[in-house]
Every structure is written in C-alpha cells, then in structure tokens.
N, C-alpha and C positions, 0 to 999 in steps of 0.2 A: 474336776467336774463333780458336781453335785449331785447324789444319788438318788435325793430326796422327788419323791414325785408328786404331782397332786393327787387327789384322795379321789378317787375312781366313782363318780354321784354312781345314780343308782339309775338302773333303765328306768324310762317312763313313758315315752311313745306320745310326747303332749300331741294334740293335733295340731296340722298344718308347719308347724316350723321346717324354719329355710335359713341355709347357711348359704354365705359364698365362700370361696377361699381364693385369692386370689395371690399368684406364685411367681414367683422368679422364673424364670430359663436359663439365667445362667446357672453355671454350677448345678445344671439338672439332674446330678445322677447323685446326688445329693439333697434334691429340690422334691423331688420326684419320688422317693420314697416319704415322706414328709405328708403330703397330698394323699397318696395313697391309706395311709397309717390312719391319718386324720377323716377319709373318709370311710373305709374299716370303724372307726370307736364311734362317729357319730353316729352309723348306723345301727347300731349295737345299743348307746343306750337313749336315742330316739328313731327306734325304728318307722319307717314311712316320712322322717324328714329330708327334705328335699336337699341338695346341694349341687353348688352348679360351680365352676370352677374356672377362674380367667387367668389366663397367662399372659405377663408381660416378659419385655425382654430380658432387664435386670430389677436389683433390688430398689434402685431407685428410683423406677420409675412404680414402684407400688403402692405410693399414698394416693395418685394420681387416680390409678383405677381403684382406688380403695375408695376413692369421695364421689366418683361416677358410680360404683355400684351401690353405697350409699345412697348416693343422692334419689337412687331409684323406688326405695320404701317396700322394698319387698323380699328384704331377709335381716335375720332375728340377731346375727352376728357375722361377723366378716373376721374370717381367718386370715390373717397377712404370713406369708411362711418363704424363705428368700438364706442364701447362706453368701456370705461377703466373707473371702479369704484375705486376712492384712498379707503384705507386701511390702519391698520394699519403701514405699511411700506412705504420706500420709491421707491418701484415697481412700482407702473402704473405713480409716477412723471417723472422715467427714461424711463417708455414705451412711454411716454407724448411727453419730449423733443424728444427722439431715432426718432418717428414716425414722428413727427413735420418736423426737418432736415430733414429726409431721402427724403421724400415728396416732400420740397421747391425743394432740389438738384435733384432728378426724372424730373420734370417740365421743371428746365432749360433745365437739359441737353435731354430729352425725344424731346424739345419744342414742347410740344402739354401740353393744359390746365389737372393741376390734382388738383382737388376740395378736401381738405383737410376736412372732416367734421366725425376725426376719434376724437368724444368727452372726454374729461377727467373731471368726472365727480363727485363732491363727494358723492352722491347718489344715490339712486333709485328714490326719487323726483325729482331729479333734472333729469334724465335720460327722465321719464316720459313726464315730462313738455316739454321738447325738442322733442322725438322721437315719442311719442303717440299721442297727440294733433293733430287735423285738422287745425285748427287757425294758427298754427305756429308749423312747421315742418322741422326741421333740413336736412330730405329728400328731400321735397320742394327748401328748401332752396338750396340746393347742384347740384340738377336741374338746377331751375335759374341761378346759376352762370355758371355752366357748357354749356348752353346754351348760355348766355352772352357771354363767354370766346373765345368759339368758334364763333362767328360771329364775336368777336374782331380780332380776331388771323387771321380768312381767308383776314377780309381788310386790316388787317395789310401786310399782306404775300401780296397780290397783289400789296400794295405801295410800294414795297420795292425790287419787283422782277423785 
C-alpha cells in the first residue's frame, strides 16, 4: 500500500458548493467509515458545503446512481466510495473493471468531477488499512480530490467561457 497521500488544498469555504457521495452497502463497516471521513475533510476545507449522500446496495450498482445524481446539475462533484473483496472467482475483477469504466465515462460525459475510490481489494486487511485508519483514509483521500477537482474545474470553466 502506498503511503503517499494527496496534498491536503487549503480551506476556502467557496460559496454554495455541493457534494454527493454516493456508497456502497455492502462491506459497510468498511463503507461507512469512508463516508464519514469524507464528510469530516470536506467539511473542514469547505466549510458550509453542502453534502448529501445515497446509498446503494453494492458497488455495482454505483455508476447507476452516480449518472442519476449527475444527471440532476446540482452538485460540484460526486464521490463514488464502495470496497469489492476478490474471492475465489473472477466476480469483483469484473465488478473492478465494469465500475472502473463506467465512472471514467460518467465524468466525461457528466463533466463534473467523479472521485473513483470504489476499492478492489484482496482483503479485509487490506480493506482496513485503507478505510478504517485515521493516518490514512481512503475517505480523506476522496474528499481532497474532490475538493481539488472542483476548484480545478470552476477556473477552468471561467478560462474557457
């Protein structure tokens, strides 16, 4: 595991921004920390941004409500956060890729930022180390870029409009 984190931007409090996250159920005790994290950092460095949060049942069905609440125009980024344990088949490889794609192709065509941090995982260690820890949190983590993303994406759109 990589220890490397992203670079923590800086508070700003822009107005009005709105986040969705939208989470897995399964593997929630795992899910669920993740969500929480994530909405802990983004309150922190845009305080008064709003964030609303949907739950499906698993990871695959997340691109699904990821282009519904897209499709809705009324948040700045869309968190996708979901952990798929491999097994003895080859199920959570094609949930892996399936989620993967769907996501990149969401983003473009959504063009609004969608923070990919729906894990594939070969364990429960390895689940742990990522979505439970304080030090280093995958929810954190998915924040920050989301956060990132969107101050990217507004100066972008001003240069270009």
């Amino acid at each position: 595991m990589s220890k490397t984190t992203l670079i923590r931007p800086r508070a700003a409090g822009t107005a009005g921004l709105s986040f969705a996250i939208v989470a897995s159920r399964y593997n929630n005790s795992f899910v669920q920390p993740m969500v929480d994290f994530a909405i802990k950092e983004i309150g922190e460095l845009e305080p008064g941004a709003r964030v609303s949060t949907f739950r499906v049942p698993g990871s695959f069905e997340i691109p699904l409500a990821v282009k519904l609440v897209g499709d809705q125009r009324k948040f700045d980024a869309i968190l996708a956060l979901g952990v798929v344990l491999r097994g003895e088949t080859a199920h959570a490889e094609l949930i892996g890729r399936s989620v993967t794609t769907a996501l990149m192709n969401l983003a473009l065509e959504l063009g609004v930022p969608v923070i990919h941090e729906v894990l594939l995982l070969d364990n429960a260690e390895q689940a742990a180390a990522r979505c439970l820890g304080t030090k280093f949190n995958r929810g954190t983590e998915a924040a920050r870029a989301a956060v990132t993303m969107t101050r990217a994406v507004r100066k972008l759109s001003r240069r270009t409009s």
